[in-house]
N, C-alpha and C positions, 0 to 999 in steps of 0.2 A: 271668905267671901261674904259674910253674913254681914259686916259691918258695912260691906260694898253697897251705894247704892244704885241704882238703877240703870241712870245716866252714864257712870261711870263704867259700868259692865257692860253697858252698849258702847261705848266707845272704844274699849278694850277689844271686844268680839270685832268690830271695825275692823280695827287699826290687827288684828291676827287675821282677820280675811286680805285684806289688802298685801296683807304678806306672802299669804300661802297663794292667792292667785298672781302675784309679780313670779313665780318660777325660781325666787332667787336664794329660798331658804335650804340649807340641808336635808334630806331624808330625817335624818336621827330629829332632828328639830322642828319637821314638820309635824311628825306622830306627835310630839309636847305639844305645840301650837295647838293643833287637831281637838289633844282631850284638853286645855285648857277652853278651847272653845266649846267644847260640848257641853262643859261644866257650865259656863255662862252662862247655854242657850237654856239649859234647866233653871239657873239660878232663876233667870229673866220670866221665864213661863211662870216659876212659883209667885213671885212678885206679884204678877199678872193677876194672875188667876187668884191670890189673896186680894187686890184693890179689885177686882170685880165682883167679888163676893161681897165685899163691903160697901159697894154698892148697890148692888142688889137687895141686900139686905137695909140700905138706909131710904129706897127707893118704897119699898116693899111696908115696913114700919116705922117708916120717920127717923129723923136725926137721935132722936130719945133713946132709940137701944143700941149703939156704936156706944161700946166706954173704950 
């Protein structure tokens, strides 16, 4: 997932919610969907809460200390 970005892990998170709420996925296949989405919804916060620090931070002292 590290090379995943963003975009594409919300679309994924999507398109497994869309699923497990149609009713039409298996038990055994739901629990995989479940933690593949959980995994996402952490990937996505990390992301997050990385490009808000960096802004923050370019807010705070200028574009000069972002390398």
């Amino acid at each position: 997932m590290k090379e995943m970005k963003y975009e594409d892990a919300l679309k994924r998170l999507n398109e497994i919610m869309e699923k497990l709420e149609s009713g039409q996925v298996p038990l055994d296949k739901t629990f995989e969907m479940y933690e593949e989405g959980m995994k996402l919804i952490v990937f996505c916060r990390k992301l997050l809460t990385d490009a808000e620090g960096k802004i923050m931070k370019i807010t705070k002292n200028g574009p000069e200390e972002i390398k």
